[in-house]
N, C-alpha and C positions, 0 to 999 in steps of 0.2 A: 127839710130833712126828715122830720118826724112823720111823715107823711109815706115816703118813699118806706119805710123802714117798716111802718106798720102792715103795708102788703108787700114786703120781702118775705118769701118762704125762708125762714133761718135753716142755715145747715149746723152739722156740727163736727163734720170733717174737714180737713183743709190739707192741703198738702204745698209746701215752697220747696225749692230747691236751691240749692248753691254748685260753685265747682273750688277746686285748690288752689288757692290765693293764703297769704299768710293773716290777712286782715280778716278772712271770711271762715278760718278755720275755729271762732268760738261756736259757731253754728252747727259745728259737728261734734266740738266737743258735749254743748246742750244735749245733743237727740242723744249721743250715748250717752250719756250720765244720767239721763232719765231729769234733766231738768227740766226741758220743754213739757214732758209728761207731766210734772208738778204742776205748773203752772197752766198748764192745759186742764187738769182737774179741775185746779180752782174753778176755772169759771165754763166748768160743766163741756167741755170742747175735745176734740179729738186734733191735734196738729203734726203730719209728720212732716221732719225736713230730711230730706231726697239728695241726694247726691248725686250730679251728673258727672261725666268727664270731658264734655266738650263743650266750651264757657260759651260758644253762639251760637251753637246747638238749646243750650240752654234757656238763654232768653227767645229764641224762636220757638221754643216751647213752652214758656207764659206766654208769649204774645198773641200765641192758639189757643190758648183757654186752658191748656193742660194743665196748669198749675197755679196757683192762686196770688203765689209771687215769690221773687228770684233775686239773687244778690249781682250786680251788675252798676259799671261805672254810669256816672252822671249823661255821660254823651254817649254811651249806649243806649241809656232809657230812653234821651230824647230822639233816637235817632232810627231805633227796631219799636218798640211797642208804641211810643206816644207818636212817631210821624208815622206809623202805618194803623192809629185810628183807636189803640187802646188806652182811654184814659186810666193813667198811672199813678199812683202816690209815692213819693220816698216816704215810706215811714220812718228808716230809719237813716240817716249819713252817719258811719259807722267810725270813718276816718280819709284822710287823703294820704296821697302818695307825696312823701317828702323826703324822694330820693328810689324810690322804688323801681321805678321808671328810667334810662338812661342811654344815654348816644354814643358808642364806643369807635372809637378809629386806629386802625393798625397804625403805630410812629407812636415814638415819641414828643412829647412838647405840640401836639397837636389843637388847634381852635374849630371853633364852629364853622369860620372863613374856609378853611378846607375843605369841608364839606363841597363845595364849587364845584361840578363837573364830574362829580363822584356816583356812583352806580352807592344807594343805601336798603339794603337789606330789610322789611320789618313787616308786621303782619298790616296790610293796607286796611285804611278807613279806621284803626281803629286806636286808640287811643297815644300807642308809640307815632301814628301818623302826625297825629296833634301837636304830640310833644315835640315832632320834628319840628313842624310847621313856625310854632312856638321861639325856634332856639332858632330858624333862619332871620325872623325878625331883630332879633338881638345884633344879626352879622348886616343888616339890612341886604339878605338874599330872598330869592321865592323858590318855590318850589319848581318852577321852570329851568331854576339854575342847577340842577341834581335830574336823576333817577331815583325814584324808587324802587323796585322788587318787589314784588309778596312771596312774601317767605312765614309760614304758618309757624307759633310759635312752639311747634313739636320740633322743627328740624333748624330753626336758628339758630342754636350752639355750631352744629353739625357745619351749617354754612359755615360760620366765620371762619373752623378749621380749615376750609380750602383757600386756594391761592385767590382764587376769583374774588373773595369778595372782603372788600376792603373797611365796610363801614356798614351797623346795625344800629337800629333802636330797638331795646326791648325791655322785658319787667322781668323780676326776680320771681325764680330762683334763677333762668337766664341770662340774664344780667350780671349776678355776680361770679357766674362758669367765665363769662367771657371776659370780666374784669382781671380773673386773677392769670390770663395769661401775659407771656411776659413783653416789651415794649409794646402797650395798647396805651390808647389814651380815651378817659371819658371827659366827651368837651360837653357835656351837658346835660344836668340831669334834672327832675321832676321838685325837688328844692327851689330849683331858683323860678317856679310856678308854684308855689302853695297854696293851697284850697284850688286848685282848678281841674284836678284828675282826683273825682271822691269815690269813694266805693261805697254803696247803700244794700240796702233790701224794698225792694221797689214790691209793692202789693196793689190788685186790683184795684181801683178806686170802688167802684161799685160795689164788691166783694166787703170790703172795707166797711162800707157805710151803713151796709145792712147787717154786719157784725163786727161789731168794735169790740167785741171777745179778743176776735182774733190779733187785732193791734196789741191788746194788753196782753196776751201770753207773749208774744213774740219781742215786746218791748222789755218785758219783764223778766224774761228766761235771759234773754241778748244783757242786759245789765245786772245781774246776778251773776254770769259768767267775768262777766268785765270787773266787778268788784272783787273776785276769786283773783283773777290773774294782777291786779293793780295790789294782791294786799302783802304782796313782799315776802310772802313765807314758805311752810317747807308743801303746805296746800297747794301755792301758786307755784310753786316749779313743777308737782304736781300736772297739773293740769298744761302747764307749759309744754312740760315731756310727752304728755299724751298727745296735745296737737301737733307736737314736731313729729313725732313717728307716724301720724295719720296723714301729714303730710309730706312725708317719703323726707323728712330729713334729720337730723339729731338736734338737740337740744340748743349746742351752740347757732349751729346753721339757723335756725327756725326765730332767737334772739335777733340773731345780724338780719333778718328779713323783718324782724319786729321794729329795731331800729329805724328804718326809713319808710316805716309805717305811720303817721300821724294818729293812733288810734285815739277816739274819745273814750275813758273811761269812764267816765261821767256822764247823766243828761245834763247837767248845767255845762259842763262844756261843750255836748250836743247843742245846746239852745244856743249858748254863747256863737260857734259856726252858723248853724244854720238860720238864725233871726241878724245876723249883721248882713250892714248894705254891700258888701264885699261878696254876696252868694249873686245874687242879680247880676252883677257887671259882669263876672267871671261867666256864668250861665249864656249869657250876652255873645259872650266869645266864643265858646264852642259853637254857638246855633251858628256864627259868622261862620266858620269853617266849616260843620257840617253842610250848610246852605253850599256852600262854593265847592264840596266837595261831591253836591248830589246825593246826599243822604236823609233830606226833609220830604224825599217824596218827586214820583213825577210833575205832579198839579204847583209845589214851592214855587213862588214868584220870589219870593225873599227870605231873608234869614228867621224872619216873622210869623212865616207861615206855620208854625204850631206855638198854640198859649203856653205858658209855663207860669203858674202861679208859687207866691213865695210868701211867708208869714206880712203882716201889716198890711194886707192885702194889696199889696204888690203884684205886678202883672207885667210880665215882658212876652212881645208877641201878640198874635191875634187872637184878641180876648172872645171872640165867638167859638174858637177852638184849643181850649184849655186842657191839654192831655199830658201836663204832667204838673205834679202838684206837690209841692216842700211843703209837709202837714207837720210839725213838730209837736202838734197836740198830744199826744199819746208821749212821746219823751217830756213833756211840759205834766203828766202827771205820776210820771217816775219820777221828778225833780222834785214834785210835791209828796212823795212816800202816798201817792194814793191811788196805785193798783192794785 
């Protein structure tokens, strides 16, 4: 590594990007608050974070070099930037969806068995597909016994209002639009999967190695916000209120999407996630579905075909091709108070 690093030409711009998610809004509250600029001083760096609006627009724009790294689910990293060839790090897993995510059906008193024969609404390949996938197993159905739809998640409120369409999977703020109409039923939602739909900030690996600046602003700004919002006060509604407006919704709204967010506010609870044997197995499962979904690439022979390495040096998949990598080193010295 010291080697690599000594003929890196160091930069001292950078630039990540996020989109509007409730879990991803401390990122924006950072760049405004000028706390990412603090801590980019410290260690002499320039970092802006970007704001896109179109979340797979977004990562197909890391995954072109445009940006140095992007906040994006677990089975999106592996499945746009690490299977089409760019080794990835999550530096950070920020938190899971535990409840965020969910399956709704027109009736009352409705189960997942109903699902059977049913036309389902949701934006395809991508993380609502999973959760589908996920909750047939539970009815022992497949995906053979249903329809899917792609239905983009700008216009899936809009869907469910019509007659046509009987049954969606989608994520909040959608989610709870289509909850609170009246006889629906949610037969299943992202809770009864914990730790398996995460939300990170996924950064170059390369980029990374030859500036470990940049890990430690980004770790450091990201858990000084997280310590603001977890410290109970009139500071933390504070900054709550600010990310609920920046995210187009009020303070209450912006809680109730908090709630079925798992966030870590902690890097001990960070490490605690991301160093248990429960990250691998779960990991395991998505590559099985994206593999069968045709998301590992033309050349996939198996669900194996791209490495994913993980702390204890753990390795699932083909170890010659390691293109996405669980580094909790940099949250391992926030844990230590030594950024």
């Amino acid at each position: 590594m010291t080697s690599t690093t000594s003929h890196a030409v160091a930069k001292t711009d950078f630039n990540v990007c996020w989109t509007i998610y409730a879990g991803w809004m401390p990122w924006e509250y950072a760049q405004a608050q000028g706390v990412v600029d603090k801590w980019a001083k410290k260690y002499g760096i320039h970092v802006k974070v970007t704001q896109l609006n179109d979340y797979v627009e977004s990562i197909n724009q890391y995954t072109a070099g445009q940006f140095d790294g992007c906040t994006m689910t677990n089975m999106d990293a592996l499945t746009i930037p690490a299977a089409g060839g760019v080794d990835s790090t999550a530096l950070l897993v920020s938190d899971f969806s535990n409840g965020n995510d969910g399956i709704v059906v027109k009736g009352t008193g409705k189960t997942v068995a109903d699902l059977k024969g049913m036309d389902v609404n949701l934006v395809e390949l991508s993380v609502s597909h999973y959760l589908l996938a996920r909750a047939l197993e539970t009815a022992n159905l497949r995906e053979k016994n249903l329809k899917v739809i792609n239905t983009s998640d700008a216009d899936i409120s809009a869907a469910f209002n019509t007659a046509d369409v009987k049954a969606v999977t989608t994520w909040n703020p959608m989610l709870a639009d289509i909850k609170a109409n009246p006889g629906v039923t949610e037969v299943f939602d992202s809770s009864k999967i914990p730790g398996e739909i995460l939300d990170m900030m996924v950064v170059n690996t390369q980029t990374l190695k030859d500036n470990p600046a940049l890990g430690k602003v980004l770790i450091g700004a990201w858990f000084e916000v997280m310590g603001l919002m977890n410290s109970q006060g009139a500071s933390s509604d504070a900054a709550l209120e600010h990310m609920a407006q920046a995210s187009g919704t009020n303070l209450a709204g912006f809680k109730a999407q908090l709630a079925t967010t798992q966030l870590f506010y902690t890097p001990q609870q960070t490490l605690e996630f991301v160093n248990s044997p429960e990250l691998p197995k779960s990991m395991s499962k998505v590559a099985s579905f994206s593999f069968e979904h045709g998301l590992l690439g033309e050349g996939a022979k198996d669900s194996n075909a791209v490495g994913m390495s993980f702390p204890q040096d753990v390795v699932r998949g083909d170890k010659s091709n390691i293109k996405l990598r669980f580094d909790p080193s940099y949250v391992q010295l926030a844990a230590e108070g030594k950024l």
